[in-house]
C-alpha positions in Angstrom: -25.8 -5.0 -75.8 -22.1 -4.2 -77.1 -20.5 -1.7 -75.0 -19.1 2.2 -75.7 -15.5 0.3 -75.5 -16.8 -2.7 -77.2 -17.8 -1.2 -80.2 -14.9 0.7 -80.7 -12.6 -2.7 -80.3 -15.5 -4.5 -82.7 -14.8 -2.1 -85.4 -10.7 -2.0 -84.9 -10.9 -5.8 -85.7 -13.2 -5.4 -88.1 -10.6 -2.6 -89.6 -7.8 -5.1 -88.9 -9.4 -7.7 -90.8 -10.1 -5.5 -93.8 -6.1 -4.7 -94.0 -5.4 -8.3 -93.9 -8.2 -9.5 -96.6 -6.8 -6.8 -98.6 -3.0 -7.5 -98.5 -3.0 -10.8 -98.7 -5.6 -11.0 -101.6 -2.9 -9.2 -103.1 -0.5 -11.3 -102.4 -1.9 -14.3 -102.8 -3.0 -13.3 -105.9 0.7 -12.3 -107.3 1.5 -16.0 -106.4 -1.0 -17.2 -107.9 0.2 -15.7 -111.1 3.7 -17.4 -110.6 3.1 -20.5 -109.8 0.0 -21.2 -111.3 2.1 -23.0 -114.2 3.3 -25.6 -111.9 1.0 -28.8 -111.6 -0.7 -29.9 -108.9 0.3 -26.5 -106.8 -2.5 -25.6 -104.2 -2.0 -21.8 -103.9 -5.2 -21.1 -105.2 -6.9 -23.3 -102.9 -5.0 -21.9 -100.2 -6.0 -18.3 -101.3 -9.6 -19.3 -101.2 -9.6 -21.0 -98.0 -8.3 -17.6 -96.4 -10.6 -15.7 -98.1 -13.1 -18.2 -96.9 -12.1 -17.3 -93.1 -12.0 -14.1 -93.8 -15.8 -14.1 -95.2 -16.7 -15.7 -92.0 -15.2 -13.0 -90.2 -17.2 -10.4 -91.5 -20.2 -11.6 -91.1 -19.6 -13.2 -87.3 -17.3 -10.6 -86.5 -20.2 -8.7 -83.7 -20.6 -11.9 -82.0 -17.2 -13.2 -81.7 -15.8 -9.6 -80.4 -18.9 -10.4 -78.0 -17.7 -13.7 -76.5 -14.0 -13.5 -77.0 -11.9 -10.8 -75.6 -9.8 -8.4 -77.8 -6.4 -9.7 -77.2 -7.2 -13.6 -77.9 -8.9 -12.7 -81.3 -5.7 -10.8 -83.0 -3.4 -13.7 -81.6 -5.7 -15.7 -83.4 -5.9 -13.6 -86.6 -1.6 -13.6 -85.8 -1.3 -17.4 -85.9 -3.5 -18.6 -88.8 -1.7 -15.9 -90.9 1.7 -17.1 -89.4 0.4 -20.8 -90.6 -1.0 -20.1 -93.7 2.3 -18.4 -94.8 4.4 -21.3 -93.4 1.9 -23.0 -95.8 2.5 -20.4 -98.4 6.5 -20.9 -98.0 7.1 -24.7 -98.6 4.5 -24.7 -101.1 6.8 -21.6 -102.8 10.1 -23.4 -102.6 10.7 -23.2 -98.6 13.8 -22.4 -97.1 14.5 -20.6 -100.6 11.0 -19.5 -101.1 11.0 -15.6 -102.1 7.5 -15.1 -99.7 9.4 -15.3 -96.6 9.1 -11.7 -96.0 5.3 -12.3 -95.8 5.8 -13.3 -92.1 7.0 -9.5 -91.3 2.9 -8.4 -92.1 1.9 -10.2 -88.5 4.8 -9.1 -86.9 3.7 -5.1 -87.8 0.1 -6.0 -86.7 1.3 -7.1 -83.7 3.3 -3.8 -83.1 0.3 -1.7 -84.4 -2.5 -3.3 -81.8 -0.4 -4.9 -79.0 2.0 -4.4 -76.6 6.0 -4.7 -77.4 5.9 -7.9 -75.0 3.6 -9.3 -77.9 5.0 -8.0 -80.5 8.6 -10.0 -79.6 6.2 -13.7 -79.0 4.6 -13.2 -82.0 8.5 -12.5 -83.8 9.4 -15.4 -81.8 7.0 -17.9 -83.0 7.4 -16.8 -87.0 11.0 -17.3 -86.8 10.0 -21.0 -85.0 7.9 -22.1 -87.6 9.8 -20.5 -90.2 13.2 -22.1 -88.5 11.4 -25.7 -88.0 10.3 -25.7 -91.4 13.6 -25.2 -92.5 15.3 -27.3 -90.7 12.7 -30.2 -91.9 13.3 -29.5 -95.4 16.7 -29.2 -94.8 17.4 -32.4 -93.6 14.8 -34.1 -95.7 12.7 -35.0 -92.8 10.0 -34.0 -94.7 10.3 -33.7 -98.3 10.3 -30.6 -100.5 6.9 -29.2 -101.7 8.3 -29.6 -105.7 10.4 -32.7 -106.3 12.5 -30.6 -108.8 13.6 -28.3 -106.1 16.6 -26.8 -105.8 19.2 -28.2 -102.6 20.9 -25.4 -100.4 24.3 -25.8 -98.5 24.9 -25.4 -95.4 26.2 -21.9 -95.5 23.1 -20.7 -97.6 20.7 -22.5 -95.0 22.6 -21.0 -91.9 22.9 -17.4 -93.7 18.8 -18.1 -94.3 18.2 -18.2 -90.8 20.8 -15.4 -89.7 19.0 -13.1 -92.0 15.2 -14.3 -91.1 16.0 -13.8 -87.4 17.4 -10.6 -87.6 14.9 -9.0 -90.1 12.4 -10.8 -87.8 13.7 -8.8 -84.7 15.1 -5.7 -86.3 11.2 -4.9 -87.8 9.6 -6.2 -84.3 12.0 -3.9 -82.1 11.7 -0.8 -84.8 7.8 -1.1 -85.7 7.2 -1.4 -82.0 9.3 1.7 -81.0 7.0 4.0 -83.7 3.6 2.7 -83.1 5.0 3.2 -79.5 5.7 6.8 -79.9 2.0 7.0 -82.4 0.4 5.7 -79.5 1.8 7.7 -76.8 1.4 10.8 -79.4 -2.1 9.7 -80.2 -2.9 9.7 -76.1 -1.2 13.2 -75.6 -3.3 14.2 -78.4 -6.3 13.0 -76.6 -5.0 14.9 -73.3 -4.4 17.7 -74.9 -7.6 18.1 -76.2 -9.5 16.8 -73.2 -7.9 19.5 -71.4 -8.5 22.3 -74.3 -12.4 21.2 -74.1 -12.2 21.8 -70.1 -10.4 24.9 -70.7 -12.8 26.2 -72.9 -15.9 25.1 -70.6 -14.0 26.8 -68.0 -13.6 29.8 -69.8 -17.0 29.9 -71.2 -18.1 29.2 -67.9 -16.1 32.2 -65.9 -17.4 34.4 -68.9 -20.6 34.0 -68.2 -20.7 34.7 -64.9 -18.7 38.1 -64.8 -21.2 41.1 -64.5 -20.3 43.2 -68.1 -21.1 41.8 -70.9 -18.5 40.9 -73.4 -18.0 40.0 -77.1 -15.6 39.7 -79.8 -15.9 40.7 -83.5 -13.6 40.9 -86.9 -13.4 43.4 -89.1 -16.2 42.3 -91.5 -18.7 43.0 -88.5 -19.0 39.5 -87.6 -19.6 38.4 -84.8 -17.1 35.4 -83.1 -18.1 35.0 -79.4 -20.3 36.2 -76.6 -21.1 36.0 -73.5 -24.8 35.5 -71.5 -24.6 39.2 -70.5 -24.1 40.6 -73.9 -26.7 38.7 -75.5 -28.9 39.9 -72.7 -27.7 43.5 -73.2 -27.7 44.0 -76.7 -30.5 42.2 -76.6 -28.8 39.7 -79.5 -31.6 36.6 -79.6 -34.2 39.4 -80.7 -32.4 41.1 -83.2 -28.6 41.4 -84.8 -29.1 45.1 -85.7 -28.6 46.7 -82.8 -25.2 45.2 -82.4 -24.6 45.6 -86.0 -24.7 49.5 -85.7 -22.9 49.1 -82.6 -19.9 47.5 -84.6 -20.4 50.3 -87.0 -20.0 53.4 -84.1 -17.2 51.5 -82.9 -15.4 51.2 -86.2 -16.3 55.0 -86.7 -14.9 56.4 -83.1 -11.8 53.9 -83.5 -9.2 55.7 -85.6 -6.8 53.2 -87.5 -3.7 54.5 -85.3 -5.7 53.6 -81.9 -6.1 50.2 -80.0 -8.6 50.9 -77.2 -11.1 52.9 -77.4 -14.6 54.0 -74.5 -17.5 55.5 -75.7 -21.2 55.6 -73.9 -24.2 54.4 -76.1 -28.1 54.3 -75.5 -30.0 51.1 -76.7 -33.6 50.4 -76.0 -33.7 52.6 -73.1 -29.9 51.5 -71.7 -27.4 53.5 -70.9 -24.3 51.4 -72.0 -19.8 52.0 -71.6 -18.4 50.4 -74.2 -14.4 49.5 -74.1 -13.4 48.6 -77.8 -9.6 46.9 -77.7 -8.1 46.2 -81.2 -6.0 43.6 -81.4 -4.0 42.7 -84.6 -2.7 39.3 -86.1 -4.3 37.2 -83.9 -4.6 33.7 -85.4 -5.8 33.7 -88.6 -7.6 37.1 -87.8 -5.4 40.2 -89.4 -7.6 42.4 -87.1 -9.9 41.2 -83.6 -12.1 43.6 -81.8 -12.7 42.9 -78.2 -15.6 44.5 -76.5 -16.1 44.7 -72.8 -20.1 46.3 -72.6 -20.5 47.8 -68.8 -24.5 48.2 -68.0 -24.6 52.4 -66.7 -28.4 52.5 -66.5 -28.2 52.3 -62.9 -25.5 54.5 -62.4 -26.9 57.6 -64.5 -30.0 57.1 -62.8 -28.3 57.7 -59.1 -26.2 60.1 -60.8 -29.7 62.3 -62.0 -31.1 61.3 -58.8 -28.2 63.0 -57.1 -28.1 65.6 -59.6 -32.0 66.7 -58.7 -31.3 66.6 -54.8 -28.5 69.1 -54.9 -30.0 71.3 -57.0 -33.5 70.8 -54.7 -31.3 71.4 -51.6 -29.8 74.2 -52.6 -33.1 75.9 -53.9 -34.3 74.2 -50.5 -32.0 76.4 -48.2 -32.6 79.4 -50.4 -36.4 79.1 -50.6 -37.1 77.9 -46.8 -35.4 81.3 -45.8 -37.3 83.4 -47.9 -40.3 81.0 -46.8 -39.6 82.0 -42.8 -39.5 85.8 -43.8 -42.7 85.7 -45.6 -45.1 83.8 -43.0 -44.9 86.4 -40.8 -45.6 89.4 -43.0 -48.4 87.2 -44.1 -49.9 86.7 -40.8 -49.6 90.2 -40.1 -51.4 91.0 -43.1 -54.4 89.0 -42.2 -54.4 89.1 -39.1 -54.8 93.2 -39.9 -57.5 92.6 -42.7 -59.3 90.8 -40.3 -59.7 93.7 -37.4 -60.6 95.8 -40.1 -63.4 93.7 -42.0 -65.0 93.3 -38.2 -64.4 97.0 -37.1 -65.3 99.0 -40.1 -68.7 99.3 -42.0 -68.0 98.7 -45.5 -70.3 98.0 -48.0 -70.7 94.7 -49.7 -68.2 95.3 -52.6 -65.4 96.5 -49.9 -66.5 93.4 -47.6 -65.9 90.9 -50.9 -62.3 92.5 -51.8 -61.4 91.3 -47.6 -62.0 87.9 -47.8 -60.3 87.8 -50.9 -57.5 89.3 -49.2 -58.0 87.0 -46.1 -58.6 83.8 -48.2 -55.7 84.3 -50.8 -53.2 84.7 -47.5 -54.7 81.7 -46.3 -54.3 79.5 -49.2 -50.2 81.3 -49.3 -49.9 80.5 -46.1 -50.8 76.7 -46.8 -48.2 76.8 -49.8 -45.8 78.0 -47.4 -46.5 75.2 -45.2 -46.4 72.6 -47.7 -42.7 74.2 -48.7 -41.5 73.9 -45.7 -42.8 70.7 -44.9 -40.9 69.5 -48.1 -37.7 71.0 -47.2 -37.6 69.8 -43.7 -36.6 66.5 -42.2 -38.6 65.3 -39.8 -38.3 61.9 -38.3 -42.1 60.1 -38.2 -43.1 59.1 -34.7 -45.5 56.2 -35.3 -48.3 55.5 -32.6 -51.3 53.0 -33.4 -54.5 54.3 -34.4 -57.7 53.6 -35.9 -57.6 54.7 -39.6 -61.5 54.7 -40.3 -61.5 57.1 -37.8 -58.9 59.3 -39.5 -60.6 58.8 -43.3 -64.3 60.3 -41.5 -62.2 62.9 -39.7 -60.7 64.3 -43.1 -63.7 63.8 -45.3 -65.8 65.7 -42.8 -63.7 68.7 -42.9 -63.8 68.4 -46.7 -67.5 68.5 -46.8 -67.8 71.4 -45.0 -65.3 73.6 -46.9 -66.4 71.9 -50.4 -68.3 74.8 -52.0 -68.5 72.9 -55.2 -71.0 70.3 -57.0 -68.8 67.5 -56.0 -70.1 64.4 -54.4 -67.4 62.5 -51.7 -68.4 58.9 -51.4 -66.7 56.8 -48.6 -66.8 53.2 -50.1 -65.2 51.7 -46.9 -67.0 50.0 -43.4 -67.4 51.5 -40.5 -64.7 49.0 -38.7 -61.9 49.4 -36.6 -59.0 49.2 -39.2 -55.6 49.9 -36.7 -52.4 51.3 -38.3 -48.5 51.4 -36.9 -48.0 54.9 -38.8 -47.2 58.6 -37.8 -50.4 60.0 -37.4 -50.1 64.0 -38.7 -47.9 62.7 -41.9 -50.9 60.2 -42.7 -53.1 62.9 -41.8 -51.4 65.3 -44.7 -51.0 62.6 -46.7 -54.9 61.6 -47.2 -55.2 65.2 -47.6 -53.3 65.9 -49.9 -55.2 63.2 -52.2 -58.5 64.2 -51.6 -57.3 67.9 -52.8 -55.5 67.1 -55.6 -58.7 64.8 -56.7 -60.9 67.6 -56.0 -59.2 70.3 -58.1 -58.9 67.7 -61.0 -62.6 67.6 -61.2 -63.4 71.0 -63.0 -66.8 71.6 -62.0 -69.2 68.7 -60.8 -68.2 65.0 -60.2 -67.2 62.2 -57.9 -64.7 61.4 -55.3 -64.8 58.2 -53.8 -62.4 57.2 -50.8 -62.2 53.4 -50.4 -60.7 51.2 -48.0 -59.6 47.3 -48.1 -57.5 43.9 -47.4 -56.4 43.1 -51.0 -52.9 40.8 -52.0 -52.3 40.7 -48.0 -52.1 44.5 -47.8 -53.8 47.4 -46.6 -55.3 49.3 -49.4 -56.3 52.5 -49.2 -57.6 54.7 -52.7 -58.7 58.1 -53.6 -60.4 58.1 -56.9 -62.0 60.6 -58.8 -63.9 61.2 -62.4 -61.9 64.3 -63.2 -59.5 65.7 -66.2 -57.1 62.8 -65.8 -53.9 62.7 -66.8 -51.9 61.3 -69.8 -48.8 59.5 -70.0 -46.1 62.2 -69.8 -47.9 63.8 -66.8 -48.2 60.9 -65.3 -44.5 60.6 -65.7 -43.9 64.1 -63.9 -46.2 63.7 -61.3 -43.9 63.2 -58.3 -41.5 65.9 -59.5 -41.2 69.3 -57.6 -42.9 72.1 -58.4 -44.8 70.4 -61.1 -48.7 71.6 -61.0 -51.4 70.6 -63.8 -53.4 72.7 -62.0 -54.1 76.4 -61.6 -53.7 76.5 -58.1 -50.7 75.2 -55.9 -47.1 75.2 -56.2 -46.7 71.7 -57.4 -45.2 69.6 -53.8 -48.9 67.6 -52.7 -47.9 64.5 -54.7 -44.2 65.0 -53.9 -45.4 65.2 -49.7 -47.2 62.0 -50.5 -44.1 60.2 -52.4 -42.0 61.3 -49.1 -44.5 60.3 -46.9 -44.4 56.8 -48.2 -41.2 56.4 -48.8 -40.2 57.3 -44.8 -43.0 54.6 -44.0 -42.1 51.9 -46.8 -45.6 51.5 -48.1 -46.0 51.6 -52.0 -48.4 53.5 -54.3 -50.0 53.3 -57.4 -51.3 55.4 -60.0 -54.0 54.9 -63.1 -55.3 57.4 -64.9 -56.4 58.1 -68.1 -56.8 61.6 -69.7 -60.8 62.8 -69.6 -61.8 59.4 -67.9 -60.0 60.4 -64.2 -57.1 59.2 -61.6 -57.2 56.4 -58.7 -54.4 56.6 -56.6 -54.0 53.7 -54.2 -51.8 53.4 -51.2 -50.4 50.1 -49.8 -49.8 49.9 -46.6 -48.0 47.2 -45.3 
């Protein structure tokens, strides 16, 4: 198996080779043409024996990149192209042949794949076998190519060689100093874009972990980038509409003399800041919208929150005073009804009108406590105690002041189930379920208090087959002063809510309008 590095070096030879089958087919060719007149001249078996090697090139070419390292197979590409165009030069009239210049084409490829060290040996040994081959004709130690040719004098054969050896070493130092420069350019280049790939991780990277969401746009409404965050809060891999009309409202708002630009925005139930900057001529982009999208959800919701308890407080301070003056004029009041009803005769009609009076006080009097419970903070004092105990406790009192056709079930053992709770708010807290269950069933029906170990938890419900409730009461239910019934203020479910909030347990609600409501309680 070829190496990552060893294919790329496999198919730079393979490209060298390709250059050199192509150039010197072309070459080899033109000389063909002019001296294929001659007799008995071998060019064109010459041609064909390179185009011979390089056939066998291409098709060997995998397995001798395998076996034989980079360097040693373009010094051997170098010196069978300096031979066959020593071959190529006596057969062409030696020291006077015209192809001389053919020897600067391995000089180049030395320059273009090797080092300058190189490029100067391989200068060096073209100017050698050009300079011995020379010199051999030259002094008829070896005799010319074509009987006919032409003698040289000295001077021409010494201005020969002057000129080889300089062209020889002018085009080695000069094609060396620009593929130098390509090369050192070509490996910036990679650097330079190495580094703008790990700048743009890293920027990708710290985008997506900052908190807002942000995006950019054009002015045709497309979008360029994004981060994780905006995708998640513009819910983008759902739909593009609802950032589509976003673009729109922002496009709107921004007037055409403006660069920045905050509006709020609701989408699918978020409350969203949006910071629109418009930048101009940026790039190829004659306008570039930049939007920074900060989530507000959470911070209107404190914000309401916060909202509710002033106004609660300060109806809180008003209403607890007025709360203290009225007990008393109410226990008064009773208490006076009361001496009367057992110290005067009246008759049955007058008797009846009393116990309204006593009983409506009564159940005022409760309201008041349940304000004033509300209003007041109270820090829980938890003890341990047996809840069973407490659940038979409260159902018993229940029983006996039910005047209704209601039936109470207790769907619970008769075991010792011990609590770490304040005792009173539990108290007023069971309570408080059982009446609200009992006034949601109209006339007859069933209230069944259960008790049980479920998901690791202590679970405690109150359910009833009453009116029920439908979504957008359900929604209300733990607001102040919010009734569905005809009798109470509206704070029982809001006592609850605070009870198990100061205790950290959880509850649950289901109910379903005409079918009835089970609350459950989890105590942890």
């Amino acid at each position: 198996m070829i190496s990552s590095v060893s294919r790329r070096e496999s198919l730079s030879l393979l490209y060298v080779n390709a250059i050199r089958h192509t150039i010197y087919s072309v070459f080899f060719i033109t000389a063909i043409g002019l001296y294929t007149f001659q007799d008995d001249n071998p060019i064109w078996l010459l041609s064909s024996g390179f185009m011979a090697l390089s056939l066998v090139w291409f098709l060997f070419h995998k397995k001798i990149v395998k076996n034989i390292p980079r360097r040693s197979v373009l010094y051997s590409f170098i010196i069978i192209d300096i031979v066959l165009i020593s071959l190529l030069v006596y057969i062409s009239g030696g020291i006077t042949s015209p192809l001389y210049f053919f020897y600067l084409f391995p000089i180049i490829l030395s320059s273009s794949f090797l080092e300058r060290r190189d490029t100067i040996i391989v200068a060096s040994l073209a100017f050698i076998l050009y300079g011995a081959l020379s010199d051999l004709i030259f002094l008829r130690i070896i005799p010319p190519f074509s009987p006919d040719g032409r003698s040289i004098p000295f001077g021409g054969f010494i201005y020969n060689l002057s000129l080889s050896f300089f062209s020889f070493l002018f085009v080695a130092v000069l094609s060396t100093f620009y593929f130098g420069k390509i090369r050192l350019a070509k490996k910036e280049l990679a650097n330079a874009v190495a580094n703008l790939k790990d700048l743009l991780e890293l920027n990708s990277t710290l985008l997506d972990q900052i908190e807002d969401g942000f995006f950019t746009a054009d002015s045709n409404h497309q979008i360029i980038s994004y981060n994780k965050k905006a995708k998640l809060l513009l819910n983008y891999h759902e739909s593009k509409k609802p950032i589509q009309e976003l673009l729109q409202q922002a496009m709107k708002r921004l007037a055409s003399d403006e660069h920045y630009l905050f509006f709020e925005y609701e989408l699918l139930g978020k409350s969203l800041g949006i910071s629109v900057n418009r930048l101009q001529n940026v790039y190829s982009f004659p306008e570039l919208f930049i939007f920074v999208i900060h989530d507000l959800t959470e911070k209107r919701i404190i914000e309401e929150q916060l909202k509710k308890k002033e106004h609660l407080a300060l109806i809180g301070e008003m209403a607890a005073g007025m709360a203290h003056e009225l007990r008393n004029p109410l226990a008064s009041i009773s208490g006076s009804v009361q001496y009367l009803q057992k110290r005067l005769k009246l008759n049955d009609d007058t008797q009846n009108l009393m116990s309204i009076i006593i009983t409506e006080t009564k159940r005022l009097s409760a309201s008041i406590e349940d304000f004033l419970s509300f209003t007041r903070e109270t820090p829980i004092k938890k003890s341990k105690f047996n809840l069973t105990e407490l659940l038979d406790e409260i159902i018993q009192v229940t029983f006996l002041s039910n005047q209704g056709n209601i039936k109470l079930f207790k769907d619970y053992q008769q075991v010792e189930v011990m609590i770490d709770a304040d005792y009173e708010k539990m108290r007023r807290l069971i309570h408080n379920l059982i009446s609200n269950g009992l006034k949601a069933i109209e006339k007859s029906g069933t209230l069944t208090l259960s008790l049980d170990h479920r998901r690791g938890k202590l679970r405690l419900a109150v359910k009833d087959n009453g009116i029920g409730m439908d979504y957008e009461s359900k929604k209300d239910v733990f607001t102040p002063f919010y009734s569905k019934f005809s009798k109470g203020i509206g704070l029982g479910m809001v006592i609850v809510k605070k009870i198990i909030e100061e205790h950290g347990f959880e509850i649950d609600i289901w109910s379903e309008r005409g079918k009835g409501t089970e609350v459950v309680v989890w105590i942890k």
